[in-house]
N, CA and C atoms as a LAMMPS dump frame, in Angstrom:
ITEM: TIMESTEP
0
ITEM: NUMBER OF ATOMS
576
ITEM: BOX BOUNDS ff ff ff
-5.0000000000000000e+02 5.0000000000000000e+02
-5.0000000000000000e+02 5.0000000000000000e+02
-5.0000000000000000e+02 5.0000000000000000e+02
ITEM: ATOMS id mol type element x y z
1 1 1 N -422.317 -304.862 -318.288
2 1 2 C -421.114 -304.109 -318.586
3 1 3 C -420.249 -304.042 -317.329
4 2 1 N -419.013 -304.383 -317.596
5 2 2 C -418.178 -304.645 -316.047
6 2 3 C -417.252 -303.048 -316.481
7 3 1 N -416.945 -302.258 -315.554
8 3 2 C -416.433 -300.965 -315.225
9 3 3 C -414.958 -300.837 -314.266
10 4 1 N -413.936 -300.943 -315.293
11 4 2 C -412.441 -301.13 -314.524
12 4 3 C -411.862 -300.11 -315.138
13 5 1 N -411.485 -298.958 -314.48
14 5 2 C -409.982 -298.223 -315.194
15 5 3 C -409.859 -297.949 -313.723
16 6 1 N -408.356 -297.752 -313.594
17 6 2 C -407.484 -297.614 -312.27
18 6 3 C -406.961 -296.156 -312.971
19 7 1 N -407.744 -294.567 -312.257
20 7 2 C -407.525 -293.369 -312.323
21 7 3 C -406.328 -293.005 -311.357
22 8 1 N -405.325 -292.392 -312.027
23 8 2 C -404.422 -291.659 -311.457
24 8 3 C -404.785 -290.506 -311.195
25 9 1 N -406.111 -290.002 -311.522
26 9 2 C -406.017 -288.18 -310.86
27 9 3 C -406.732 -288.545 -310.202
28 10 1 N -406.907 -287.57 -309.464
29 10 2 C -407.723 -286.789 -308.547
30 10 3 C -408.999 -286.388 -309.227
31 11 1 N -410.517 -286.983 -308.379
32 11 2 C -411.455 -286.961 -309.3
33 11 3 C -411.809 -285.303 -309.502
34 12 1 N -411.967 -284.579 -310.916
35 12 2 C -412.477 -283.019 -310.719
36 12 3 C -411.232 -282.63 -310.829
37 13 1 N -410.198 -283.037 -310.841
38 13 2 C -408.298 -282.088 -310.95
39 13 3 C -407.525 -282.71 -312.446
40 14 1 N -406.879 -281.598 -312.14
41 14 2 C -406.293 -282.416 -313.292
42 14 3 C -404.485 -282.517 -312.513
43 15 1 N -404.596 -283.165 -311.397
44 15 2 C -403.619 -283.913 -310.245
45 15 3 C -403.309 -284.804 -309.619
46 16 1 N -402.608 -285.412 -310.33
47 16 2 C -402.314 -286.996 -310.276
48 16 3 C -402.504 -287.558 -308.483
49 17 1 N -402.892 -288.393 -308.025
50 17 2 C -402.859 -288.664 -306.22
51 17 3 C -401.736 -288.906 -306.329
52 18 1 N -400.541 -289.549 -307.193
53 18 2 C -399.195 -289.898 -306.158
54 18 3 C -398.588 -288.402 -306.037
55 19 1 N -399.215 -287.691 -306.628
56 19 2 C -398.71 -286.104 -306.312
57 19 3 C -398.961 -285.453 -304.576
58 20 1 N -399.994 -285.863 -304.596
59 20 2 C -400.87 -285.811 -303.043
60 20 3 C -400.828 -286.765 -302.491
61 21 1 N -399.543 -287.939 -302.122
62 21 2 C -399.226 -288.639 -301.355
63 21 3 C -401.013 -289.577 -301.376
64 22 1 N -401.163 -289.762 -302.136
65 22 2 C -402.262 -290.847 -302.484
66 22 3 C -403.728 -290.1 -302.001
67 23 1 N -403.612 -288.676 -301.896
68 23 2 C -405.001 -288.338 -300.769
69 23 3 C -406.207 -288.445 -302.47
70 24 1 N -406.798 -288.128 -301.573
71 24 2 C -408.248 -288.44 -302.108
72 24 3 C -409.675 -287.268 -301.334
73 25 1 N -410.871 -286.808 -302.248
74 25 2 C -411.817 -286.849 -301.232
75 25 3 C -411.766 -285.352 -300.378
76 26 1 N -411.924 -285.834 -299.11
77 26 2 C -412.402 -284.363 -298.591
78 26 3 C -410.515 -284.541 -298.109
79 27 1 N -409.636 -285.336 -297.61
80 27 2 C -408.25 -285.394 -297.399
81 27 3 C -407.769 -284.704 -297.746
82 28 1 N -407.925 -284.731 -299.537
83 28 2 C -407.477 -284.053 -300.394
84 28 3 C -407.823 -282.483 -300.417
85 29 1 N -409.404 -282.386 -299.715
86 29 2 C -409.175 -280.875 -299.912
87 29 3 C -408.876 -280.579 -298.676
88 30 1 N -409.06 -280.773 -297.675
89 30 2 C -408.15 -280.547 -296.269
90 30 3 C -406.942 -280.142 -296.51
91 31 1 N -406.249 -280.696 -297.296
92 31 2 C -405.004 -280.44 -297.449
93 31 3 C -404.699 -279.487 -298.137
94 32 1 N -405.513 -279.102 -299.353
95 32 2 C -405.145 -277.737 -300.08
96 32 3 C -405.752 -276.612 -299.11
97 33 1 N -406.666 -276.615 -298.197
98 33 2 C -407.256 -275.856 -297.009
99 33 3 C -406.213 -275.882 -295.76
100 34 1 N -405.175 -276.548 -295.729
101 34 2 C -404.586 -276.741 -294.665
102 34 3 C -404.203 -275.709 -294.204
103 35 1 N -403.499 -274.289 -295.077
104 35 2 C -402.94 -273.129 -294.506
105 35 3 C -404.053 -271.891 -294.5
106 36 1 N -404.786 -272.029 -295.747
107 36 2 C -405.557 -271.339 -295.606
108 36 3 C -407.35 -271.533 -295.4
109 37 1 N -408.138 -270.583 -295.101
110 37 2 C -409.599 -271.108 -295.221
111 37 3 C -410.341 -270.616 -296.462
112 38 1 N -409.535 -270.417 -297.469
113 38 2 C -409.84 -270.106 -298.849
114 38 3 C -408.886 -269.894 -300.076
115 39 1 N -409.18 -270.209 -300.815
116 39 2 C -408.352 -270.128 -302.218
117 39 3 C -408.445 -269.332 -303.173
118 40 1 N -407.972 -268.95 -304.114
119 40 2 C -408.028 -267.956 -305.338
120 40 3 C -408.077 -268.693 -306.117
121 41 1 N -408.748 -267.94 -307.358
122 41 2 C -409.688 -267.918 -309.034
123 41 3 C -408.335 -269.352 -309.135
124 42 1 N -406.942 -268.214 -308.97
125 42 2 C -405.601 -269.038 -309.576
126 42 3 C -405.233 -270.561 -309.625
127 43 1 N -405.655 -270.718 -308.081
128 43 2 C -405.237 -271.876 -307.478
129 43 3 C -406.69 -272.764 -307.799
130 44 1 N -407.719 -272.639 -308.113
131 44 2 C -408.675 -273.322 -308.545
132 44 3 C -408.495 -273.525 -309.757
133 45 1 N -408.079 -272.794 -310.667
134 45 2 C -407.49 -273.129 -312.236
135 45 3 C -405.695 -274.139 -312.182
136 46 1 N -405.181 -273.715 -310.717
137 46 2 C -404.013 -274.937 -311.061
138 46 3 C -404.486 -276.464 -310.538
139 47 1 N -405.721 -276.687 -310.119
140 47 2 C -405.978 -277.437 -309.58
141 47 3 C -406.737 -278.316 -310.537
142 48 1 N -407.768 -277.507 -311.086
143 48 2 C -408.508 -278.166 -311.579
144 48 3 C -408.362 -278.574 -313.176
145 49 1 N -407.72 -277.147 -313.798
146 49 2 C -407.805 -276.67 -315.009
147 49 3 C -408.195 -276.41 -316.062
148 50 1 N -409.841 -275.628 -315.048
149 50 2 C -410.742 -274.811 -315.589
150 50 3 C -410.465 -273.495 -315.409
151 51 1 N -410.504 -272.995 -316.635
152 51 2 C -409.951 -271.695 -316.69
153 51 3 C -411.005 -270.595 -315.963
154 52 1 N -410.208 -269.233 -315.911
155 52 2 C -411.026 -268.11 -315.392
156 52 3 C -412.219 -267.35 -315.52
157 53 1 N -412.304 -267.86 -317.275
158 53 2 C -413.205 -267.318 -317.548
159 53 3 C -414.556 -268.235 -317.599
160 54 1 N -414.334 -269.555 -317.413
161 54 2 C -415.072 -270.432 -317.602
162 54 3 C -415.917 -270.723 -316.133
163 55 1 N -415.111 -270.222 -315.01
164 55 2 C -415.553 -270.504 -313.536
165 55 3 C -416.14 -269.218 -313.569
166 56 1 N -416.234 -267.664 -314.067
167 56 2 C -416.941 -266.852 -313.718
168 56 3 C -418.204 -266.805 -314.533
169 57 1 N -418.107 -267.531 -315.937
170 57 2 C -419.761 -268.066 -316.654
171 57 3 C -420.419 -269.028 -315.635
172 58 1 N -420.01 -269.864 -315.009
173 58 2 C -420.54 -271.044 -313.843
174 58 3 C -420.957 -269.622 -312.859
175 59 1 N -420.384 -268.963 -312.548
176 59 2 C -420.81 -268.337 -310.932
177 59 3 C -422.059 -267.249 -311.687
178 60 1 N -421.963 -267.002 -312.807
179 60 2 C -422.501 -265.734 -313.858
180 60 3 C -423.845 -266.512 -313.749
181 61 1 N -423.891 -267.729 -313.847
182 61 2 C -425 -268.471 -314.24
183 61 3 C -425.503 -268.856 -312.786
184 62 1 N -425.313 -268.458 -311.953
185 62 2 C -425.684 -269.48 -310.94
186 62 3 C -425.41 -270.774 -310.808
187 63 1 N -424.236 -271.535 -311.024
188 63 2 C -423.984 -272.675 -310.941
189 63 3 C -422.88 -272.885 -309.751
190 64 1 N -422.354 -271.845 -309.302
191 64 2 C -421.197 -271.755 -308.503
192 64 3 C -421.725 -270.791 -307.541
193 65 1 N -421.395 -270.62 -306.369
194 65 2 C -421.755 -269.626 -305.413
195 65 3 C -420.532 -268.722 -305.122
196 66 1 N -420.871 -267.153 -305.821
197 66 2 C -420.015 -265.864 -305.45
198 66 3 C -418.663 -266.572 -304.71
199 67 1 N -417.653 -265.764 -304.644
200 67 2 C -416.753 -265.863 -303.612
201 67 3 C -416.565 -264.713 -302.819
202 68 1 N -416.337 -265.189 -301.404
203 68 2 C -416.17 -263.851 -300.831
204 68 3 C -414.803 -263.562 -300.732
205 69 1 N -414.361 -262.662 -301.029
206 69 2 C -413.287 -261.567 -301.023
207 69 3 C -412.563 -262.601 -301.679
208 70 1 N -412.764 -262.192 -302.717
209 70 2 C -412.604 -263.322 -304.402
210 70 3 C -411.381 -265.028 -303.356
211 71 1 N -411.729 -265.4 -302.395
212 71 2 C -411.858 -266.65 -301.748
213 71 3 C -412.827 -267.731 -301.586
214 72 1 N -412.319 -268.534 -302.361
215 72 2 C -413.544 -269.856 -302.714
216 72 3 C -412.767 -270.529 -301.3
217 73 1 N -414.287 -271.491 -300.634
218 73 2 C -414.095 -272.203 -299.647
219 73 3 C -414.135 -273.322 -299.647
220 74 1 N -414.069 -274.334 -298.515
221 74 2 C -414.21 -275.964 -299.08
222 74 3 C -415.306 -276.487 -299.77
223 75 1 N -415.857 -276.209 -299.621
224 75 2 C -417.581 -276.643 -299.905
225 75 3 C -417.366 -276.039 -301.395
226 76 1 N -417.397 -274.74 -301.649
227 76 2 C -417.297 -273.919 -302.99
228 76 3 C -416.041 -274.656 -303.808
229 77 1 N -414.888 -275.474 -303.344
230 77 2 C -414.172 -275.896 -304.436
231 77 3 C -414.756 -277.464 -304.658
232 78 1 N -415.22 -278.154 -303.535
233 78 2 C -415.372 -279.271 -303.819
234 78 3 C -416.819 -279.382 -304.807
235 79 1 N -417.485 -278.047 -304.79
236 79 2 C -418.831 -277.856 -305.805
237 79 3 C -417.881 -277.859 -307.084
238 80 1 N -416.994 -277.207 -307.464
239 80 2 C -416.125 -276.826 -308.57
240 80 3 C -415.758 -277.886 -309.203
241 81 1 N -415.194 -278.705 -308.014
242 81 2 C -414.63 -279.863 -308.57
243 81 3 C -415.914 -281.238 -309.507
244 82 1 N -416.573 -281.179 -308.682
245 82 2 C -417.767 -282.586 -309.011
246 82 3 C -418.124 -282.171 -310.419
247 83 1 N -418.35 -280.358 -310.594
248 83 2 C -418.762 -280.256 -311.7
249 83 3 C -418.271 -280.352 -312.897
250 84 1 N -416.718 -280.059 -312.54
251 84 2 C -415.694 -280.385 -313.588
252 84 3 C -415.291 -281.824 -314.071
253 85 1 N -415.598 -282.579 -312.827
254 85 2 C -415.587 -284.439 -313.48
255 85 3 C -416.868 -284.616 -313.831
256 86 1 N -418.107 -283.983 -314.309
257 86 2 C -419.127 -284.378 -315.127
258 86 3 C -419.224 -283.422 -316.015
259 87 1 N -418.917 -282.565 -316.61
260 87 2 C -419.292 -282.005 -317.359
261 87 3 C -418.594 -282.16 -319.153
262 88 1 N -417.858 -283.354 -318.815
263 88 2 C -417.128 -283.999 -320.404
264 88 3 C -418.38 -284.561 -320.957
265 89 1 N -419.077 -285.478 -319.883
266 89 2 C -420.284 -286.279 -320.348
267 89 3 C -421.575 -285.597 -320.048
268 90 1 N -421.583 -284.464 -319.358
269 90 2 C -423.348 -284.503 -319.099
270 90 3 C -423.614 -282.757 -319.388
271 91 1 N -424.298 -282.611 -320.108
272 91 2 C -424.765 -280.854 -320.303
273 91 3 C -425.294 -280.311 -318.849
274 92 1 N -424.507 -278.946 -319.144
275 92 2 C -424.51 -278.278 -317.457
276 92 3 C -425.586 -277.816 -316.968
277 93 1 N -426.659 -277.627 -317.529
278 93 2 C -427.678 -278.126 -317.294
279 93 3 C -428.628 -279.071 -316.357
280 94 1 N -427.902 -280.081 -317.008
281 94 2 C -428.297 -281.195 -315.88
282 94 3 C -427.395 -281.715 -315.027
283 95 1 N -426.436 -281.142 -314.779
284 95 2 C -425.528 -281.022 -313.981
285 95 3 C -426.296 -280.181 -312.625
286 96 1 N -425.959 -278.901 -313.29
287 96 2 C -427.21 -277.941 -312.26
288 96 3 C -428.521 -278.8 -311.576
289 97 1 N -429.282 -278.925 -312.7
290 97 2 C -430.452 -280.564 -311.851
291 97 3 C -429.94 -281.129 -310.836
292 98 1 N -429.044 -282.1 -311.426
293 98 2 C -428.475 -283.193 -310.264
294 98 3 C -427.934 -282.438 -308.688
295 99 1 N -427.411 -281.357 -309.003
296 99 2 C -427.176 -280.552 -307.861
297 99 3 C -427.91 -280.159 -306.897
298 100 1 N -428.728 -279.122 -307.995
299 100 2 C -430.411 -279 -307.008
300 100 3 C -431.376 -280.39 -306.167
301 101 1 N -431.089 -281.464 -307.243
302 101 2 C -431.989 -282.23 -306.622
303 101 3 C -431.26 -282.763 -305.463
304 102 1 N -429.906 -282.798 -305.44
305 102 2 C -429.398 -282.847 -303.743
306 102 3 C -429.211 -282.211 -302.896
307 103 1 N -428.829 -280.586 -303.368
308 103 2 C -428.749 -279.429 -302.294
309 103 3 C -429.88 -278.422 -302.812
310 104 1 N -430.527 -278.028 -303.244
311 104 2 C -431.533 -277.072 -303.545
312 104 3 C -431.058 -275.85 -303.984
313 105 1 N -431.775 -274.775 -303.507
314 105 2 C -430.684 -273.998 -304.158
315 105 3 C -429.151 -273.393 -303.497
316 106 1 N -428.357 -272.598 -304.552
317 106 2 C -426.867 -273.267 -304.855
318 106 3 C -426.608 -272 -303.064
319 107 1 N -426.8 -271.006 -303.112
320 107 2 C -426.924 -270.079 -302.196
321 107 3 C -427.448 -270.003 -300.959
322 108 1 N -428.6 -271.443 -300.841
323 108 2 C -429.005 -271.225 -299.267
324 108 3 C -428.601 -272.793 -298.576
325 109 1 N -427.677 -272.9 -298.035
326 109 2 C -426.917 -274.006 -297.294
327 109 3 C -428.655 -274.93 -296.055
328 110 1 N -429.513 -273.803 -296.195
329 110 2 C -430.025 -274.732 -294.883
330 110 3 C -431.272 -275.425 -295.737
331 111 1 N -431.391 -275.751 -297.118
332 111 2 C -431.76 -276.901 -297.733
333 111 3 C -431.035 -277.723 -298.289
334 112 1 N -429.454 -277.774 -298.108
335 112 2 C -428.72 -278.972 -297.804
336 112 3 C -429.326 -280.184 -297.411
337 113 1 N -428.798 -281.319 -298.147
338 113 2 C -428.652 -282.373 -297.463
339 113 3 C -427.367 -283.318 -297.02
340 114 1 N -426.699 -282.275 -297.692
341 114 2 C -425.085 -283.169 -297.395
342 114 3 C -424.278 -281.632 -297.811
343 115 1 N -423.209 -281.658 -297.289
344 115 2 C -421.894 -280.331 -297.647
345 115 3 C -421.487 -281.341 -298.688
346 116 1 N -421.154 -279.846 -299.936
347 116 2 C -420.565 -280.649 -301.368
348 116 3 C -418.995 -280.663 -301.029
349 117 1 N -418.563 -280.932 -299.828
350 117 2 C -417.118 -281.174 -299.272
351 117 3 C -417.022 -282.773 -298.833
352 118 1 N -418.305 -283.094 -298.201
353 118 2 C -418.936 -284.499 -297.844
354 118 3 C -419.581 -285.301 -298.838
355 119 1 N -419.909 -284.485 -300.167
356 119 2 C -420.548 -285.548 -301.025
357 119 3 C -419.358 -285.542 -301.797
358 120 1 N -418.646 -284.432 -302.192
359 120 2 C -417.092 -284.971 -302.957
360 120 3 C -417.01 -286.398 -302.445
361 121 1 N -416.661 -285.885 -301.106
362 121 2 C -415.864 -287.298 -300.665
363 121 3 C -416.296 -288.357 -300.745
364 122 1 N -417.749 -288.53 -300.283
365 122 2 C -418.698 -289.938 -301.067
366 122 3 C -417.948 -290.164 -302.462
367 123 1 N -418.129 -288.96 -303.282
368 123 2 C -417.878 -289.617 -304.674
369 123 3 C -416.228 -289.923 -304.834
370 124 1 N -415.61 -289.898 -304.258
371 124 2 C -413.492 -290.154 -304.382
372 124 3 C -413.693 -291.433 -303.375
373 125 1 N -414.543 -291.584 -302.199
374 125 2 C -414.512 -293.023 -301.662
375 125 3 C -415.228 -294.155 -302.775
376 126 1 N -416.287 -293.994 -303.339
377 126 2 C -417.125 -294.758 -303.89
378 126 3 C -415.616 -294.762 -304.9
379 127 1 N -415.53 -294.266 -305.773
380 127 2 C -414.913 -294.495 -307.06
381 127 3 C -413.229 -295.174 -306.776
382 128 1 N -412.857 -295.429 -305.381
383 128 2 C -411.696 -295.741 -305.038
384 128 3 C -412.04 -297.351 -304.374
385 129 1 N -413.64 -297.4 -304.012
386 129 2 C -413.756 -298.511 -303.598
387 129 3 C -414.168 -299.469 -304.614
388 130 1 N -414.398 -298.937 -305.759
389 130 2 C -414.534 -299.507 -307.007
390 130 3 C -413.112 -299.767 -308.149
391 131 1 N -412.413 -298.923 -307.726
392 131 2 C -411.163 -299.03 -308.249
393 131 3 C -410.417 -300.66 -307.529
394 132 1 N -410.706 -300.739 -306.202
395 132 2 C -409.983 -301.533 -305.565
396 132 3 C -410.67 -302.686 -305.721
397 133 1 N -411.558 -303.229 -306.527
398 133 2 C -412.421 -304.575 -307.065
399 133 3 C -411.348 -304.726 -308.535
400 134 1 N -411.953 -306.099 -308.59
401 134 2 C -411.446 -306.247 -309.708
402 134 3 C -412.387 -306.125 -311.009
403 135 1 N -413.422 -305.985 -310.625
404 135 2 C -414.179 -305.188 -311.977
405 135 3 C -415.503 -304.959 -311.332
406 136 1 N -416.04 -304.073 -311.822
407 136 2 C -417.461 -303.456 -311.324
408 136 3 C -418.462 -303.377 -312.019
409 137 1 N -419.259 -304.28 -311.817
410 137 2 C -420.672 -304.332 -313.304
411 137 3 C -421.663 -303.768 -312.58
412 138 1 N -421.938 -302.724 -313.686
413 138 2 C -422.682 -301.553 -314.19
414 138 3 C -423.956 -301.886 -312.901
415 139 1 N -424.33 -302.82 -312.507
416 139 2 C -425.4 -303.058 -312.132
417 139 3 C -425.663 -303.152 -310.589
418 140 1 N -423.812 -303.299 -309.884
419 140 2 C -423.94 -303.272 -308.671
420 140 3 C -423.227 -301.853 -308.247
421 141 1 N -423.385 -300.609 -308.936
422 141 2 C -423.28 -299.53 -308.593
423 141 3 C -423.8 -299.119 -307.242
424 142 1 N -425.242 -299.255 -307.383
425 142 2 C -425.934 -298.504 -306.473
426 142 3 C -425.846 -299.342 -305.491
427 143 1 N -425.198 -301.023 -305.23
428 143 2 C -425.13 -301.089 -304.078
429 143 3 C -423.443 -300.871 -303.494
430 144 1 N -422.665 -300.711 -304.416
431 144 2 C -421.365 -299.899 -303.695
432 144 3 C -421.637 -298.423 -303.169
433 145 1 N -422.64 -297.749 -303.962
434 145 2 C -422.85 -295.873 -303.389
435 145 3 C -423.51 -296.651 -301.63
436 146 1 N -424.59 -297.516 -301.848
437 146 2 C -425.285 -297.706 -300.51
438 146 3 C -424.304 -298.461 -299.674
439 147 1 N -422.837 -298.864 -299.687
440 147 2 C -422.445 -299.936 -298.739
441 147 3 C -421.267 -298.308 -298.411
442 148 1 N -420.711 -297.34 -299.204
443 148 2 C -419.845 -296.193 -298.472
444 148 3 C -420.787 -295.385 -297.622
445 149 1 N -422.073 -294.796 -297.969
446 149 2 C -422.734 -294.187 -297.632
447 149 3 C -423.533 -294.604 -296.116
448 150 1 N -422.943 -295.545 -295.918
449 150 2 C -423.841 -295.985 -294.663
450 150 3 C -423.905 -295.554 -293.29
451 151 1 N -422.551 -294.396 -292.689
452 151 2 C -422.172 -293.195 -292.233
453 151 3 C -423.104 -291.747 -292.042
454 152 1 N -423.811 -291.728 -293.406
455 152 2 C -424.57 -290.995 -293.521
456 152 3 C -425.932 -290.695 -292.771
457 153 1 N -426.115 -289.656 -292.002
458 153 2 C -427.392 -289.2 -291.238
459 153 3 C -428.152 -288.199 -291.863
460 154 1 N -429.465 -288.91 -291.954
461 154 2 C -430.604 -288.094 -292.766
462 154 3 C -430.822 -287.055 -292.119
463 155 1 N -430.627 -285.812 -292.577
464 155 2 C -431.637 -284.583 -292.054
465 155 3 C -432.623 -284.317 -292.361
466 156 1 N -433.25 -284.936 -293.154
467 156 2 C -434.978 -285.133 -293.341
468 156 3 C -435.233 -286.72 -294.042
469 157 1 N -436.3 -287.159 -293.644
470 157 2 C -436.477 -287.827 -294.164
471 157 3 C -436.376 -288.176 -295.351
472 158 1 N -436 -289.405 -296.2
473 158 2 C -435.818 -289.72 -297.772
474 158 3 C -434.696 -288.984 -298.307
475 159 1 N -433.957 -288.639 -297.06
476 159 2 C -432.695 -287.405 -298.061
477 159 3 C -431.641 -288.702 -297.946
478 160 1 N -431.425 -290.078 -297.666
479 160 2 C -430.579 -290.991 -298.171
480 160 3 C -430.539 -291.464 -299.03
481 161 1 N -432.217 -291.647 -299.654
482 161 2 C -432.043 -292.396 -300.923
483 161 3 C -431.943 -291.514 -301.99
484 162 1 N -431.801 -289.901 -301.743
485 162 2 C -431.942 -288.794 -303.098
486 162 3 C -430.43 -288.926 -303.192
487 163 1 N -429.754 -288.765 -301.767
488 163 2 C -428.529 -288.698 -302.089
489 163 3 C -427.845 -289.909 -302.738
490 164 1 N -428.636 -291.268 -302.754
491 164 2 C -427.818 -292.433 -302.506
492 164 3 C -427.954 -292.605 -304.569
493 165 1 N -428.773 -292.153 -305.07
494 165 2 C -429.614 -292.076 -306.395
495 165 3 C -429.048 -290.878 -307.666
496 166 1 N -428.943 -289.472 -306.933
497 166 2 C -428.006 -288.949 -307.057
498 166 3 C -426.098 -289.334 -307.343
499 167 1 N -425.746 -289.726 -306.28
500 167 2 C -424.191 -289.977 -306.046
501 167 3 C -424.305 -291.678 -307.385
502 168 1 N -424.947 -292.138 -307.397
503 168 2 C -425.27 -293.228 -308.825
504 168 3 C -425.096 -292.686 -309.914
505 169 1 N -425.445 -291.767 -310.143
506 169 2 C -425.992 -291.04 -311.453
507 169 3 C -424.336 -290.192 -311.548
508 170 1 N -423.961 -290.053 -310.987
509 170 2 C -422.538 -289.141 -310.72
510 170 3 C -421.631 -290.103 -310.807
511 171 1 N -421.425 -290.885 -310.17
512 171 2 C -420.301 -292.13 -310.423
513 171 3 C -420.401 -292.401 -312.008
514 172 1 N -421.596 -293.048 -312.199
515 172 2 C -421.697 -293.653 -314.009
516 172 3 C -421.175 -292.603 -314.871
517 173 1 N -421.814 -291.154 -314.415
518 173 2 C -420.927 -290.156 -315.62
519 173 3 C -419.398 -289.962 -315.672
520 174 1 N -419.094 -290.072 -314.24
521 174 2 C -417.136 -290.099 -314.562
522 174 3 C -417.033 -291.512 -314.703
523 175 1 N -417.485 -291.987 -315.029
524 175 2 C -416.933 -293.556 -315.59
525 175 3 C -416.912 -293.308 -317.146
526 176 1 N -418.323 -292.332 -317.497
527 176 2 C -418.897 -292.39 -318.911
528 176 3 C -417.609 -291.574 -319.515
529 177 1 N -417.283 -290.412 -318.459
530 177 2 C -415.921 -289.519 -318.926
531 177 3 C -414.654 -290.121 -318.914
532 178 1 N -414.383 -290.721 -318.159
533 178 2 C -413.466 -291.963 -318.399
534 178 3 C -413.466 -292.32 -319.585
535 179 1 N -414.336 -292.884 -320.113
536 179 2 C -414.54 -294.42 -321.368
537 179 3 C -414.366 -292.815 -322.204
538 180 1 N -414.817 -291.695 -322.186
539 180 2 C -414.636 -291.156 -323.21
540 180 3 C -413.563 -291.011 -323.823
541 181 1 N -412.705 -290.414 -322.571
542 181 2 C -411.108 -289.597 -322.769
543 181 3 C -410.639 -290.733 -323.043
544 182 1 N -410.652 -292.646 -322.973
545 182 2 C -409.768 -293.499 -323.356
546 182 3 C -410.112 -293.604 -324.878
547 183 1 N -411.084 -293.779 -325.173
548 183 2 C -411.835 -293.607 -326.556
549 183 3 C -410.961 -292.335 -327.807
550 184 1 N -410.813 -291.364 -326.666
551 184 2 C -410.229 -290.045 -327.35
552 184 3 C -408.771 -290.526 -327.661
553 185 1 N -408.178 -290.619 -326.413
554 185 2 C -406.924 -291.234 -326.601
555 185 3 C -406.428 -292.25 -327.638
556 186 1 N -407.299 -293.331 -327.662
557 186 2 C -406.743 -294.382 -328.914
558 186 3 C -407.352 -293.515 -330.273
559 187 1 N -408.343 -292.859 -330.706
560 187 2 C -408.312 -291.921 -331.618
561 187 3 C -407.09 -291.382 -331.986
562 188 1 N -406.968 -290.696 -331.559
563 188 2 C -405.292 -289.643 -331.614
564 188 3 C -404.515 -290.464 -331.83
565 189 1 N -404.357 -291.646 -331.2
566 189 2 C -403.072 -292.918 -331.545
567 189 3 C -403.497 -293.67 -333.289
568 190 1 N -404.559 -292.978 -333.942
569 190 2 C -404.787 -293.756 -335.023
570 190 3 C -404.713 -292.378 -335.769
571 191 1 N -405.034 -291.33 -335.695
572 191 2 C -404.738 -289.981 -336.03
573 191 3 C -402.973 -289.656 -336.427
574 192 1 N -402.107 -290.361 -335.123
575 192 2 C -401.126 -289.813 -335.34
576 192 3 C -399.654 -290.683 -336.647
């Protein structure tokens, strides 16, 4: 299966990049961080456009980590974001899984293996370096996650290939959400 759509948003937003002067990635959230070192409920719903009540069932559940002085931080939006570009295709659930099995739990940062500000960005480089091929079969995924990722320094042992196995499994589902929403789209064009 060869894997080509050329995405105009922003992976996790619902914000086109020529809006953001083409940024991408952790750029991209640098830049919404640029004035401040945190954001509101608001500005995470104009960003993403997941609503309010839907980000406080995620934090209700443990899927999101509290905000302090209702200010989400980089790390806390770029968690927001990954979850919002998988969750068309994958039950949150195993969303939560895939999370844990790269950062552990959602509240204690020092079983990290990567900041979800740094694995965003893995996942907006990988999916931009795949954009920029002329088609991508299904099969050399995991060696595009292993040829961006190569930057990457283990803080424990085997934490490259969880992450490298992981960030696989995450690419294929916004591809899978992709193929969906085009799927949806020509629906509606036979609907209308």
């Amino acid at each position: 299966m060869i894997l080509q759509f050329n995405d105009k948003l922003i992976p996790g937003t619902k914000l086109k990049q020529s809006e953001m002067d083409g940024l991408t990635g952790l750029d991209f959230l640098k830049k919404v961080f640029f004035i401040s070192d945190g954001v509101m409920l608001t500005q995470i719903r104009d960003i993403s456009g997941i609503d309010s009540s839907t980000l406080q069932n995620w934090t209700k559940r443990g899927w999101v980590a509290n905000s302090k002085l209702k200010k989400y931080n980089i790390d806390q939006v770029a968690h927001i974001l990954i979850i919002n570009m998988l969750r068309s295709c994958m039950q949150l659930d195993k969303i939560d899984f895939l999370i844990h099995y790269i950062n552990g739990e959602i509240d204690n940062p020092t079983d990290d293996i990567i900041s979800d500000s740094v694995l965003y960005d893995y996942i907006c480089k990988i999916l931009q370096y795949m954009t920029e091929k002329d088609a991508c079969p299904l099969s050399e995924i995991g060696d595009y996650v292993a040829k961006i990722t190569t930057d990457y320094v283990e803080p424990v042992e085997g934490a490259r290939d969880r992450l490298n196995r992981a960030l696989e499994v995450i690419v294929i589902t916004y591809y899978a959400t992709r193929i969906k929403n085009h799927a949806n789209k020509l629906l509606d064009k036979l609907e209308s």
